[in-house]
C-alpha positions as CSV (number, residue, x, y, z in Angstrom):
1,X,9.9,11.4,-4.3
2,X,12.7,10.8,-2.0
3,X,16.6,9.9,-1.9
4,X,16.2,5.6,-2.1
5,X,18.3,3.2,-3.5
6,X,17.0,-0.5,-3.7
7,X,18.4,-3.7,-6.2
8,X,18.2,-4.1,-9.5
9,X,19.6,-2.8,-12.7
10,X,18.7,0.3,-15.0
11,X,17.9,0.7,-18.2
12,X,20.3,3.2,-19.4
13,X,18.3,4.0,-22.4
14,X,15.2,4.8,-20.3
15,X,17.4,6.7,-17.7
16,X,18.2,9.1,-20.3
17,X,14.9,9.5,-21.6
18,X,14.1,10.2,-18.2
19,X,16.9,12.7,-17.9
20,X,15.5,14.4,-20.9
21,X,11.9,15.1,-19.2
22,X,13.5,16.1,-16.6
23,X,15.3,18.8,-18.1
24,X,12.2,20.3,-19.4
25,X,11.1,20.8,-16.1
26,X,14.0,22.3,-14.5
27,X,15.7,23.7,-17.2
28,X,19.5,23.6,-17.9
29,X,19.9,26.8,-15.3
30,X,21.6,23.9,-13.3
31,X,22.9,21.4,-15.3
32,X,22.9,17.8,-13.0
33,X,23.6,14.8,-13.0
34,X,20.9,12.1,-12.8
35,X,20.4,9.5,-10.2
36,X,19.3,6.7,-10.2
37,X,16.5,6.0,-7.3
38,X,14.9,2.9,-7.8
39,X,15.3,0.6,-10.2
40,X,12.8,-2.2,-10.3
41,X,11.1,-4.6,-13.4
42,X,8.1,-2.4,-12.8
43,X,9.4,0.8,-12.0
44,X,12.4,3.3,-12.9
45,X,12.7,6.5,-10.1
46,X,15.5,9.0,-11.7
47,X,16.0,12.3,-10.0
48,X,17.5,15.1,-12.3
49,X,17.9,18.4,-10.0
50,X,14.7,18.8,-7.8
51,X,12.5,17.2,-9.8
52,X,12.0,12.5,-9.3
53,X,10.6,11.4,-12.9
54,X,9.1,8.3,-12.6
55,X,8.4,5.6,-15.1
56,X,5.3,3.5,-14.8
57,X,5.3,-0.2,-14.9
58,X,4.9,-1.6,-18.6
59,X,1.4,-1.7,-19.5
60,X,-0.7,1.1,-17.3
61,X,-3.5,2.1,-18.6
62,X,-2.9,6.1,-19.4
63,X,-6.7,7.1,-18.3
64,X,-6.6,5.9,-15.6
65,X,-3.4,7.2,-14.9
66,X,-3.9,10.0,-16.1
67,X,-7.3,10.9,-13.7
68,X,-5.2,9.6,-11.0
69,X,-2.7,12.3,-11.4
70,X,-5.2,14.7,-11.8
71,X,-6.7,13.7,-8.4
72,X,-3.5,14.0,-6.9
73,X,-2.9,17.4,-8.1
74,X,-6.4,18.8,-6.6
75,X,-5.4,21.4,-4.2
76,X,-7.9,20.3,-1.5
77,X,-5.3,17.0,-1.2
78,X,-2.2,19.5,-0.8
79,X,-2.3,18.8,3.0
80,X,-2.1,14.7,2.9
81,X,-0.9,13.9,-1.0
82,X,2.0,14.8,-2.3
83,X,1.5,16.5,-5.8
84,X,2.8,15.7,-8.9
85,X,4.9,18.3,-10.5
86,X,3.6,20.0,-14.6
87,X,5.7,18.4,-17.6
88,X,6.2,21.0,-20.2
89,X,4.7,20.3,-23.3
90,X,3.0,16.8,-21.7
91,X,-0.1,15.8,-23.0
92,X,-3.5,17.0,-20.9
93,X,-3.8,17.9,-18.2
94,X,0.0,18.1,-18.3
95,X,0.7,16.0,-16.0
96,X,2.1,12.7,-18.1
97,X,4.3,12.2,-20.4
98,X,6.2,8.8,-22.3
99,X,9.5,8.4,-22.8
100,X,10.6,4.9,-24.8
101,X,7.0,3.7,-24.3
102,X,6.8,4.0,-20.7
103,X,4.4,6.4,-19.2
104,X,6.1,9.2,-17.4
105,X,5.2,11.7,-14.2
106,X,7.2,13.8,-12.4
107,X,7.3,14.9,-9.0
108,X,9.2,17.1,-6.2
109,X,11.9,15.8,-4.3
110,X,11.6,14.6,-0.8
111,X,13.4,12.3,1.9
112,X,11.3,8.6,2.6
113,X,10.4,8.3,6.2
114,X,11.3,4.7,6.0
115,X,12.5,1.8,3.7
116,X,10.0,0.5,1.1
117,X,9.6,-2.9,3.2
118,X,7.6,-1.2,6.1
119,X,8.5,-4.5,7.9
120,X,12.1,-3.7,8.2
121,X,11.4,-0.9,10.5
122,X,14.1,-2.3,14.1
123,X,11.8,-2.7,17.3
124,X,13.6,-0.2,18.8
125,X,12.2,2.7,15.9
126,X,8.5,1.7,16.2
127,X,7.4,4.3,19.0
128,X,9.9,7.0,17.4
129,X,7.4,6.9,14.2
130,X,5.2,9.6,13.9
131,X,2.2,7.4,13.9
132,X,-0.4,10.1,14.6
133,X,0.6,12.2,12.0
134,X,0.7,9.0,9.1
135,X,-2.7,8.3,10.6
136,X,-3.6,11.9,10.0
137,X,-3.0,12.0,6.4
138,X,-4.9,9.1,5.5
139,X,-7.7,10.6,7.5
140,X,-7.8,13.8,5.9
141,X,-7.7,12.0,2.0
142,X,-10.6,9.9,2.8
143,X,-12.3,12.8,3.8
144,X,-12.1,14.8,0.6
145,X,-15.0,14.1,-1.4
146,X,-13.4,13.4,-5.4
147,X,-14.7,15.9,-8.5
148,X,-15.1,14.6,-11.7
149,X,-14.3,10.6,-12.7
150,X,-12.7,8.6,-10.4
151,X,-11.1,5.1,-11.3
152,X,-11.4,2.6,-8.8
153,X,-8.8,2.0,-6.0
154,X,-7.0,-0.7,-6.7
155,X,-6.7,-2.1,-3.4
156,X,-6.4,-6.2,-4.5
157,X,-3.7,-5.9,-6.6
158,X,-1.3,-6.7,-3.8
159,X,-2.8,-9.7,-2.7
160,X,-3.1,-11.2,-6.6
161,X,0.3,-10.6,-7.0
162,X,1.3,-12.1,-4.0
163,X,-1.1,-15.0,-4.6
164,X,0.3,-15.3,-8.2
165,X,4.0,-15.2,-7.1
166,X,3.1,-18.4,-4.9
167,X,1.5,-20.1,-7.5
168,X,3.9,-19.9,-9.9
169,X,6.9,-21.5,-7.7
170,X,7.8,-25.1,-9.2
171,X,6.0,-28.3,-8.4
172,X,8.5,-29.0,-5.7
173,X,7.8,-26.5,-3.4
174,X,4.3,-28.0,-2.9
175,X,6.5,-30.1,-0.2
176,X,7.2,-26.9,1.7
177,X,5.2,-26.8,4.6
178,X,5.1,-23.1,4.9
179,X,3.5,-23.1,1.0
180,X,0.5,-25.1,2.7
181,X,0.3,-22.7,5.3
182,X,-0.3,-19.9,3.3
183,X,-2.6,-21.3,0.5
184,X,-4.6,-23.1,3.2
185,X,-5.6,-19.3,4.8
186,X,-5.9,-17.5,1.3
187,X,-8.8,-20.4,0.7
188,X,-10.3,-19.3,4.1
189,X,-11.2,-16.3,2.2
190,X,-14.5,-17.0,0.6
191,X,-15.6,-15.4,-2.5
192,X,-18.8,-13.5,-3.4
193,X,-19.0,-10.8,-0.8
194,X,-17.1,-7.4,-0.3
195,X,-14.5,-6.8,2.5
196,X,-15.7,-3.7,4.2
197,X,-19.8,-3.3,3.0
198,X,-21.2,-6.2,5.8
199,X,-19.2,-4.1,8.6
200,X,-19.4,-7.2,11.0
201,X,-22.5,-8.9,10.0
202,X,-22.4,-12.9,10.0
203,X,-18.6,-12.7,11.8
204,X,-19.9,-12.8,15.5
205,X,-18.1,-10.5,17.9
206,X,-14.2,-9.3,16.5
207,X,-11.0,-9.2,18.7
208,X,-11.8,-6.3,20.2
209,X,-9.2,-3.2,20.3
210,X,-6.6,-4.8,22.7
211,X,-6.4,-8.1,20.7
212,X,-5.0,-9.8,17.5
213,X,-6.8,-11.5,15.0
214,X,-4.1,-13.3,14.0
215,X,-2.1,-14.3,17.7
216,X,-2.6,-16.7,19.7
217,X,-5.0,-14.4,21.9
218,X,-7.9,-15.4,19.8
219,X,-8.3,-18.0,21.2
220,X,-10.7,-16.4,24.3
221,X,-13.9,-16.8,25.4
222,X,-14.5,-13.7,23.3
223,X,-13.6,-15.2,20.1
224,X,-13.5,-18.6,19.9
225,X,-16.8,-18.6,17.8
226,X,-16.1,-20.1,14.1
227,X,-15.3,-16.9,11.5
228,X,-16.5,-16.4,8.5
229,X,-14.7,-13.9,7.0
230,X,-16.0,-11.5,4.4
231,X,-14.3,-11.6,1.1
232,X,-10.5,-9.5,0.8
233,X,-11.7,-8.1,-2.7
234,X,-13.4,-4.7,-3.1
235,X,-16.0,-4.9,-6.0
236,X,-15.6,-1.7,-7.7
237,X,-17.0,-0.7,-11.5
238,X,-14.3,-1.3,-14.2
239,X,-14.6,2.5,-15.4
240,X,-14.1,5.5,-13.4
241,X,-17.2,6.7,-11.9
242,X,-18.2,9.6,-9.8
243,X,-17.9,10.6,-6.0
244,X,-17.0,7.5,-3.5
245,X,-14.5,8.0,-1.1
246,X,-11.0,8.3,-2.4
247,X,-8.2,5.9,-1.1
248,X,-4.7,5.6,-1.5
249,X,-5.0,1.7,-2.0
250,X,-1.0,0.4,-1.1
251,X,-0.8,2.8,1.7
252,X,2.5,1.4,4.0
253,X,5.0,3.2,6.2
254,X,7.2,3.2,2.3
255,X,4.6,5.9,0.8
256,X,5.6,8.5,3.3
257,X,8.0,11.2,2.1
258,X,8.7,14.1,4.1
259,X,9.2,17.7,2.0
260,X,11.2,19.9,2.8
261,X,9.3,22.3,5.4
262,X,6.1,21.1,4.7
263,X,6.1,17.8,6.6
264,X,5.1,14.7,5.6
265,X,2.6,13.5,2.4
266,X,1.3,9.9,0.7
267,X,2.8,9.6,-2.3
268,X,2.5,7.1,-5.1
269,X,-0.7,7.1,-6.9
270,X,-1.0,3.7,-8.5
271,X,-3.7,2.6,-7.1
272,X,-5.0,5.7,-6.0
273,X,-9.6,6.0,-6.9
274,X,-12.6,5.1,-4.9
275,X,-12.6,2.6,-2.9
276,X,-13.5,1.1,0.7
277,X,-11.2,3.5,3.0
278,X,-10.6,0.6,5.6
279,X,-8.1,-1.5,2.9
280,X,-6.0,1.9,3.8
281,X,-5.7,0.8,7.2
282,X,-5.4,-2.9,6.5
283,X,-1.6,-3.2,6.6
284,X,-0.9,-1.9,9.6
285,X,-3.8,-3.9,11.4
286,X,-2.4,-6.7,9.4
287,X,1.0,-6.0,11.0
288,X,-0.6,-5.9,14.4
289,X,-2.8,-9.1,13.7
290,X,0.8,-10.8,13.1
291,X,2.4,-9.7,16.3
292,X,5.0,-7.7,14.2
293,X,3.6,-4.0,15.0
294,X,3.4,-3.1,19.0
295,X,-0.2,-2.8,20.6
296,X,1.4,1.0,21.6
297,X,2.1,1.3,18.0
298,X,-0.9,0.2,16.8
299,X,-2.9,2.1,19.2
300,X,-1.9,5.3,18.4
301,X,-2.2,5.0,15.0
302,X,-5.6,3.8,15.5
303,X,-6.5,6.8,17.8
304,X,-4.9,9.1,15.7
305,X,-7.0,8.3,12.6
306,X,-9.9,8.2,14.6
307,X,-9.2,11.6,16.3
308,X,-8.6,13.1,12.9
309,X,-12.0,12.5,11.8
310,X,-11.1,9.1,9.7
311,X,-14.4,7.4,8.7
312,X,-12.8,4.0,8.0
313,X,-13.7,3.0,11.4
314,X,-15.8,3.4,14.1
315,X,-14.5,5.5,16.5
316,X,-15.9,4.3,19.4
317,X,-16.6,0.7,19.3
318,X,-14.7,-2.0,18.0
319,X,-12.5,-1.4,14.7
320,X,-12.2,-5.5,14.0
321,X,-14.9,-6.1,12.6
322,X,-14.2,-4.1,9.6
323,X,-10.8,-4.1,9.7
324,X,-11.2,-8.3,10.0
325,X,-11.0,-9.1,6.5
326,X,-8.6,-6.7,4.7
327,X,-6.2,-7.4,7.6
328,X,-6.6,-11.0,7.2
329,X,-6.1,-10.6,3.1
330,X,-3.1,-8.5,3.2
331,X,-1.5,-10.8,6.3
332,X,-1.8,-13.9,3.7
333,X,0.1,-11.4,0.9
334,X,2.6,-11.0,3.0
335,X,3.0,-14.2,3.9
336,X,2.7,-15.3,0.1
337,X,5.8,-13.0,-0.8
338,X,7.9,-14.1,2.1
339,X,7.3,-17.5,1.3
340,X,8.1,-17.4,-2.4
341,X,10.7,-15.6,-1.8
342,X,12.4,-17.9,0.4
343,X,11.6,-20.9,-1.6
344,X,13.4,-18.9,-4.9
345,X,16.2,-17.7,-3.0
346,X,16.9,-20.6,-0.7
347,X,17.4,-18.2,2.2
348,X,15.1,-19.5,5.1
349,X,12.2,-17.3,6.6
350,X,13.0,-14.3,9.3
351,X,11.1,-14.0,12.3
352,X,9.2,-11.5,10.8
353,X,8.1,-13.9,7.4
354,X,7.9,-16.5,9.8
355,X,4.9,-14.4,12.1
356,X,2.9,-14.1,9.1
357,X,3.0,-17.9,8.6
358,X,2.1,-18.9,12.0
359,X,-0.7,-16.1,11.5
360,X,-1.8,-17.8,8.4
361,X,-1.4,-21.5,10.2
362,X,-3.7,-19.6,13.5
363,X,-6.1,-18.0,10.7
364,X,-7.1,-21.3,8.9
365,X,-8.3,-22.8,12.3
366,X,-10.5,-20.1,13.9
């Protein structure tokens, strides 16, 4: 975990705690001071010498968390994931800990390769990325075959948030255009089927690789068939099972870290189990879909997956009609958050919240 700072207060009570666990990793051969990475109602990143000690939001199921981190410490992952550091005296497999009822992991130090809000990256630092290699990464996790239980990815969680955020805002903000917009495209998505599993089938032709979803380019000969989209959730078992293909399940450009020496790796395991590997791309697609990622961006992180041996899509015929739907889903998230956010606040949408709106207004009328 890397040097970040972001809003929000911390716990001082849980700061020591994590100060404590800490110290039982690196000892007191060099006494230091903690610092405070990230302080957020769901999460507390504290760094104490070169380990990052991270408490988990209220309420996480240890299991599950607890396979996760075991996933993540597999050496066959060492390449794309970064791995979580032992806890002296933590409970099996020694990877988890608590500290003033929070579940606790720790993990090495690194430096973020960009903000948390992937969409804050400047126009101008798109094509400096190192899109190939982030492409890479996820390639090479999806193709490591899990051992032992695996809990499912939980690759929806972003979008019920989101959703949930909007619904909560007060009555007034039903008058809000922009509100409309967004919960007129989540009910585009229809329920009962799985994002990924139809690959295409019933959706007619997608966008093809030079196109967005989302722009006003959709409207071509190619495309201007009526969508039906297949449905943004993943059904997945509620208990770990075996095999699947692991996913990271929030992958954005804010789970890149890059160690010292060693390049870059995913971090943050969440949501990390088995799961439909194309959710992994869905953000960035989702970006592109909005007109907020480059088509040279988003075309060499697309060929650098695919050239990596990544088995999310097809890598050589048309990616939209499985990236369609995910894309679609986590375009309305964004869009949700932006929106409830600015209706909270009072501070009007950017360009950027306002391309996922007029993606959502485009979305509801293909």
């Amino acid at each position: 975990m890397g040097e970040r700072t972001d809003g929000g207060s911390a716990d001082a009570g849980l700061v020591a705690a994590l100060t404590a666990v800490g110290r039982r990793i690196v000892g007191e051969r060099e006494p230091a001071a903690a610092v405070v990475l990230s302080a957020r109602h769901d999460r507390l990143l504290v760094r104490y010498g070169d380990a990052v000690l991270k408490a988990h939001a209220p309420g996480t199921d240890p299991a599950q968390l607890a396979l996760r981190l075991r996933l993540a410490a597999d050496p066959r992952l060492s390449d794309s994931l970064l791995a979580p550091l032992p806890i002296p005296g933590a409970d099996a497999p020694g990877l988890l800990t608590q500290a003033r009822g929070r579940l606790v992991s720790a993990w090495p130090v690194g430096i973020p390769l960009y903000p948390e809000d992937p969409t804050a990256v400047p126009e101008t630092a798109v094509d400096d990325l190192p899109w190939e290699q982030a492409a890479a990464l996820l390639a090479r996790l999806h193709a490591v075959p899990p051992r032992g239980p695996v809990p499912p990815a939980r690759v929806r969680r972003g979008v019920e948030r989101a959703m949930a955020k909007l619904s909560g805002l007060p009555a007034s903000a039903g008058n809000d255009p922009a509100v409309g917009e967004v919960l007129a495209a989540y009910a585009t998505l229809p329920p009962g089927e799985t994002a990924g599993t139809h690959r295409g089938a019933g959706t007619g032709p997608g966008p093809g690789p030079g196109a967005r979803p989302c722009s006003s380019h959709t409207h071509t000969a190619r495309t201007t068939h009526t969508t039906r989209m297949t449905h943004y959730s993943t059904r997945v078992p509620p208990t770990p099972t075996a095999g699947g293909v692991l996913v990271h399940g929030d992958w954005h450009l804010g789970q890149l870290l890059r160690l010292d020496g060693q390049g870059l790796r995913i971090i943050d395991v969440d949501d990390l189990g088995a799961g439909d590997p194309v959710w992994d791309l869905a953000r960035p697609a989702a970006w592109y879909a909005a007109g907020v990622l480059a088509p040279a961006a988003w075309g060499r992180f697309l060929r650098g997956y695919t050239a990596a041996g990544g088995r999310a899509v097809p890598p050589d015929a048309d990616p939209w009609p499985v990236l369609d739907a995910p894309a679609r889903a986590l375009a309305v998230a964004y869009a949700a958050n932006a929106v409830a956010d600015s209706v909270l606040t009072g501070v009007p949408l950017d360009s950027v919240s306002r391309a996922f709106v007029d993606c959502c207004r485009r979305m509801r009328r293909l």
